[in-house]
LOVEX-368948 format. One record per residue (C-alpha): x negated, y negated, z; residue number from 1; residue in three letters. Coordinates in steps of 0.2 Angstrom, whole numbers, plus 5000, padded with zeros to 4 digits. Layout:
<nodes>
[node [X,Y,Z],NUM,'ALA']
...
</nodes>
This chain:
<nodes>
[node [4995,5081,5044],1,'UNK']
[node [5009,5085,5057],2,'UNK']
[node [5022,5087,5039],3,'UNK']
[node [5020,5096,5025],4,'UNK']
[node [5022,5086,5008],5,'UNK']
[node [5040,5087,4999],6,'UNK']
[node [5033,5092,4982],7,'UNK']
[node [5050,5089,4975],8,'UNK']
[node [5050,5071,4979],9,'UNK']
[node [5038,5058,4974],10,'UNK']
[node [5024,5054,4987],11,'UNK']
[node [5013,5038,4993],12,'UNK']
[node [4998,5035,5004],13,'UNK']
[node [5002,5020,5012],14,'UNK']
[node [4986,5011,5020],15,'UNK']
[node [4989,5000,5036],16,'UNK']
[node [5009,5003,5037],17,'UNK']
[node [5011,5001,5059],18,'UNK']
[node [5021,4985,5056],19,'UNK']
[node [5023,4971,5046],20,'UNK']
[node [5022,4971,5026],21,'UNK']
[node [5016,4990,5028],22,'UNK']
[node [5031,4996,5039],23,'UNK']
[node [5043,4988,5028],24,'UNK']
[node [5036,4996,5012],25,'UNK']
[node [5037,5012,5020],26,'UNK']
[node [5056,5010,5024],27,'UNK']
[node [5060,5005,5008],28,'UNK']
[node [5050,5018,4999],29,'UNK']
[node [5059,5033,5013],30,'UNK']
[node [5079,5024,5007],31,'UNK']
[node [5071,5028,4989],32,'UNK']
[node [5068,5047,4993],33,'UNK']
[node [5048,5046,4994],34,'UNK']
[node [5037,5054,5005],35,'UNK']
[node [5027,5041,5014],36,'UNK']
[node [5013,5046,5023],37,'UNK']
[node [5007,5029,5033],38,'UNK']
[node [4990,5026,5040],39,'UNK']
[node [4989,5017,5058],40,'UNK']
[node [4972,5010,5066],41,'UNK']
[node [4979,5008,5083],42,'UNK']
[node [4980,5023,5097],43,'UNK']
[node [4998,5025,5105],44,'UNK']
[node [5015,5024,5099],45,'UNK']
[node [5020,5010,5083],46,'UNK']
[node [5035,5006,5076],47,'UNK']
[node [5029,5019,5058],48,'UNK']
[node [5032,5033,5073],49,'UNK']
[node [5050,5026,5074],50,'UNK']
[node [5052,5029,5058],51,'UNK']
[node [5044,5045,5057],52,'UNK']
[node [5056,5050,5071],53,'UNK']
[node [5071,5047,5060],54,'UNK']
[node [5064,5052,5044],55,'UNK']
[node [5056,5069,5050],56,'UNK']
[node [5054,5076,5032],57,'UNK']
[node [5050,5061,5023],58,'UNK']
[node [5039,5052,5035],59,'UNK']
[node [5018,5060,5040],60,'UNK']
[node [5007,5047,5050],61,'UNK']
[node [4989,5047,5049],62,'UNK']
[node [4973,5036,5059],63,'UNK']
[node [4963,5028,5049],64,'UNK']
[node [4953,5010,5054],65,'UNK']
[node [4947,5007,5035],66,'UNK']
[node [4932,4996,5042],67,'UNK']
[node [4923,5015,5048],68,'UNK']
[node [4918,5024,5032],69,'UNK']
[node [4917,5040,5040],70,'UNK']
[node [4937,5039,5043],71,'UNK']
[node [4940,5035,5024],72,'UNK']
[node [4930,5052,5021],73,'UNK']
[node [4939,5062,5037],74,'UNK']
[node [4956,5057,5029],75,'UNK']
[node [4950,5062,5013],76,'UNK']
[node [4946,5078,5020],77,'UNK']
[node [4962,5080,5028],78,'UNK']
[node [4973,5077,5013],79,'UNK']
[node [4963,5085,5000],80,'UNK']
[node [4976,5099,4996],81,'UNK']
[node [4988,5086,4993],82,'UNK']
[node [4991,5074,4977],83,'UNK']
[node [5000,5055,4979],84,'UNK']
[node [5008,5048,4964],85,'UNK']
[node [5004,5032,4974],86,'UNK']
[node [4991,5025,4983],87,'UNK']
[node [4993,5007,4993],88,'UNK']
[node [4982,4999,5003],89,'UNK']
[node [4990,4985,5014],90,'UNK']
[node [4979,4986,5027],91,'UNK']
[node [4970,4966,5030],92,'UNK']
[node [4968,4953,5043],93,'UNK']
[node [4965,4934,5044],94,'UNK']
[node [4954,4922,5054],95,'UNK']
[node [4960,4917,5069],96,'UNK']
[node [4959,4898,5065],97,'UNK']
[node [4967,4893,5048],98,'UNK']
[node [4962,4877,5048],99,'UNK']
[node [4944,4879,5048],100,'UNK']
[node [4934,4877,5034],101,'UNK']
[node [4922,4890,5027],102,'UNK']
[node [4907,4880,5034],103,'UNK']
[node [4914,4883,5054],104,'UNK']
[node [4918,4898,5053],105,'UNK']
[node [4909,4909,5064],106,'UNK']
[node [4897,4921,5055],107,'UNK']
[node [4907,4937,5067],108,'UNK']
[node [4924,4930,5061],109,'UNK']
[node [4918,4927,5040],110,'UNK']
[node [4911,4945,5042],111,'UNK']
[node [4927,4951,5050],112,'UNK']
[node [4938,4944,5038],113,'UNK']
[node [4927,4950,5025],114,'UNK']
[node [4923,4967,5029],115,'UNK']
[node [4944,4970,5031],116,'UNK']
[node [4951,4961,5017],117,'UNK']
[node [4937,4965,5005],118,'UNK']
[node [4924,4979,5009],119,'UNK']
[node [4936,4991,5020],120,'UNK']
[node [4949,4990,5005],121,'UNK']
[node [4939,4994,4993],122,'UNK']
[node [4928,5007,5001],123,'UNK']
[node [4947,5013,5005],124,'UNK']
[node [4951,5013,4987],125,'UNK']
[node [4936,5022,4982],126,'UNK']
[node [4937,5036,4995],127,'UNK']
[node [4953,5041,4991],128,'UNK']
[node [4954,5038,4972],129,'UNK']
[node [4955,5056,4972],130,'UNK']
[node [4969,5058,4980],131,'UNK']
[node [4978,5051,4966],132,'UNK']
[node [4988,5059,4951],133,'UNK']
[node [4981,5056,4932],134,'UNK']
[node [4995,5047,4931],135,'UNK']
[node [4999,5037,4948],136,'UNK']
[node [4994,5021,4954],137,'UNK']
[node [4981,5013,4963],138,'UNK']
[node [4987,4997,4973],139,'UNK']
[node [4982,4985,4984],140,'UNK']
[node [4989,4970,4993],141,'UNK']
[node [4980,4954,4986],142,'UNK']
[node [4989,4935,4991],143,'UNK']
[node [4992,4922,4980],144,'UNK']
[node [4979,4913,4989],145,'UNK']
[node [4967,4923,4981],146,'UNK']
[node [4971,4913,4966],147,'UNK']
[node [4957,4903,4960],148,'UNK']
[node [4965,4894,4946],149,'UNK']
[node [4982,4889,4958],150,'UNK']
[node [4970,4885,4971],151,'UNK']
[node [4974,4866,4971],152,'UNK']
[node [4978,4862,4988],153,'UNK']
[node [4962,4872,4997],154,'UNK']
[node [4967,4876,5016],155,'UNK']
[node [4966,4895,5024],156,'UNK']
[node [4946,4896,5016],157,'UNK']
[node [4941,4911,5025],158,'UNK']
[node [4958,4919,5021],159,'UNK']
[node [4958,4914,5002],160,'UNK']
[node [4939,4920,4998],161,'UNK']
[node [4941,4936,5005],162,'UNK']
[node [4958,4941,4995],163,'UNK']
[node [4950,4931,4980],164,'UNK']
[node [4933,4941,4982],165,'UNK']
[node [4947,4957,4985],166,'UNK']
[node [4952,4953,4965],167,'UNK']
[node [4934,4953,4959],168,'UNK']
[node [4930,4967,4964],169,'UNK']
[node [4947,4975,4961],170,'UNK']
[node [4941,4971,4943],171,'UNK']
[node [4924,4978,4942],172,'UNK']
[node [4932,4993,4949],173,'UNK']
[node [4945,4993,4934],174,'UNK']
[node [4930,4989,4923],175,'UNK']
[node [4920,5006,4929],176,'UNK']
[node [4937,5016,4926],177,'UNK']
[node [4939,5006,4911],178,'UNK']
[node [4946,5026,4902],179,'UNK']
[node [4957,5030,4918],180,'UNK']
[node [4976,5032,4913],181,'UNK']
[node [4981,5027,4934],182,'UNK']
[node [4992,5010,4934],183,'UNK']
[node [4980,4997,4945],184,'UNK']
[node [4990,4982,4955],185,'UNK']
[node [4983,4967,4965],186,'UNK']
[node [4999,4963,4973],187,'UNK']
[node [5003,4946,4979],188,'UNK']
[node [5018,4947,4990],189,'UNK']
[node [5022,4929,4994],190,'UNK']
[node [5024,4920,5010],191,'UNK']
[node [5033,4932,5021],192,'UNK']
[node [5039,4931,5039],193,'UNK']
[node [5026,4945,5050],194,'UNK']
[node [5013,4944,5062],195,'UNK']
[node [5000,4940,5049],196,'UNK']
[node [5013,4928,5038],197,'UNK']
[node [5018,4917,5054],198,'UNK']
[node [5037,4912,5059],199,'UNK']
[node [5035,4898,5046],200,'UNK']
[node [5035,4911,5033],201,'UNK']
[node [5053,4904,5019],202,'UNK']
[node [5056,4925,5016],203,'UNK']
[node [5059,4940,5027],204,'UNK']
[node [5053,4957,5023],205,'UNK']
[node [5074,4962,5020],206,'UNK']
[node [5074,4947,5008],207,'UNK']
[node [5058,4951,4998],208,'UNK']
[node [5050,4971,5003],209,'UNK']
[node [5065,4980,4991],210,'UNK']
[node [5061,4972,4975],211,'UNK']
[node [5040,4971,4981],212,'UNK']
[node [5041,4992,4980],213,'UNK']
[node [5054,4991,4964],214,'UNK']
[node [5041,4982,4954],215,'UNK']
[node [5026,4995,4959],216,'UNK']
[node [5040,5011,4957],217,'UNK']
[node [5043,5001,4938],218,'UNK']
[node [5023,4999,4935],219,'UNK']
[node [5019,5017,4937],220,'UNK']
[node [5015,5021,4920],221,'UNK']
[node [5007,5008,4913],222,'UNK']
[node [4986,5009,4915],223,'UNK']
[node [4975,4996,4917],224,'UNK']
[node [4975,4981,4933],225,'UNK']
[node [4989,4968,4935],226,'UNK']
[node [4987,4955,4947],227,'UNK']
[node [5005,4951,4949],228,'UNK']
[node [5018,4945,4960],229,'UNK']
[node [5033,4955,4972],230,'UNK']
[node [5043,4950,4955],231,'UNK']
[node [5031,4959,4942],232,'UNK']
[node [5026,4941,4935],233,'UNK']
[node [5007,4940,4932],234,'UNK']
[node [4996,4930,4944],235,'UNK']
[node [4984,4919,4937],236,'UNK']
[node [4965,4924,4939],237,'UNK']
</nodes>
């Protein structure tokens, strides 16, 4: 780590925050007087080291690709003196055609897909667990497309199994911590304009990313896992 943590201040481990939903977050959560530090996969300069640039003191940026295990342990490594009152992993991806159904999708891309929105996030999760406070939080960014019971119009197959398989497991996670007093969140952020969300997107990250780290600030507290909204409703399973 290039900064030292701010033990005055509250402080998040931000998974996946080079751009996007993840650089928004880790905006918002540097107005509110956090210590963010961000996690980017790519090698060069990102929009996160923009930020850092501005926000010296409240801003650390990290490598990790979460689809590498040995990364989630070096991380690990590296920040093991420190202790995050949150951890978030927003990292994910999507296949590259929407409109295909699971049956042609190419066994690379279902394996993609899955071993970023699913496998890599909860290997993430369970990495760095100890990184987090008794009495932090554990998030991870889910969609409402992993909803099996809203699921009424089908489309994005490849997308919606891998955030709905990211909830299962999210849950037999929760199940074998069944006694931990850390506050666990699936959120679903809605349909926002980035790279990932398209230009079709009804919400920008201005409209939607403030109240989206308001509601995880307000769940920190409450144990257990919450499959929710950016609005702190509940999602249904």
């Amino acid at each position: 780590m290039t900064n030292s943590l701010n033990h005055q201040s509250p402080a998040i481990l931000l998974v996946g925050a080079s751009r996007g939903l993840g650089l928004a977050m880790a905006a918002e959560f540097v107005k509110k007087g956090w210590h963010v530090v961000g996690t980017v996969r790519e090698h060069g300069r990102t929009e996160l080291h923009d930020l850092a640039d501005a926000h010296a003191a409240q801003v650390t940026i990290e490598s990790l690709d979460i689809t590498e295990p040995a990364q989630i342990v070096a991380l690990r490594d590296r920040l093991s003196a420190h202790a995050f009152d949150m951890l978030f992993v927003n990292a994910g991806t999507a296949n590259h055609n929407q409109s295909e159904t699971i049956a042609e999708t190419s066994t690379e891309e279902f394996v993609r897909v899955m071993l970023t929105n699913a496998l890599g996030v909860m290997r993430t999760v369970e990495g760095l667990q100890a990184l987090v406070r008794p009495d932090g939080l554990i998030g991870v960014m889910s969609s409402g497309q992993g909803s099996i019971a809203n699921n009424v119009r089908g489309g994005h197959e490849v997308y919606r199994g891998s955030k709905a398989a990211l909830n299962q497991y999210m849950r037999c996670y929760a199940a074998r911590h069944s006694d931990d007093k850390r506050a666990m969140i699936l959120m679903a952020p809605g349909w926002i304009r980035t790279e990932l969300g398209g230009p079709d997107a009804p919400f920008s990250t201005a409209e939607t990313i403030p109240q989206l780290v308001a509601t995880l600030v307000a769940q920190q507290g409450t144990p257990g896992l919450r499959f929710i909204d950016r609005n702190g409703k509940t999602v249904p399973w």
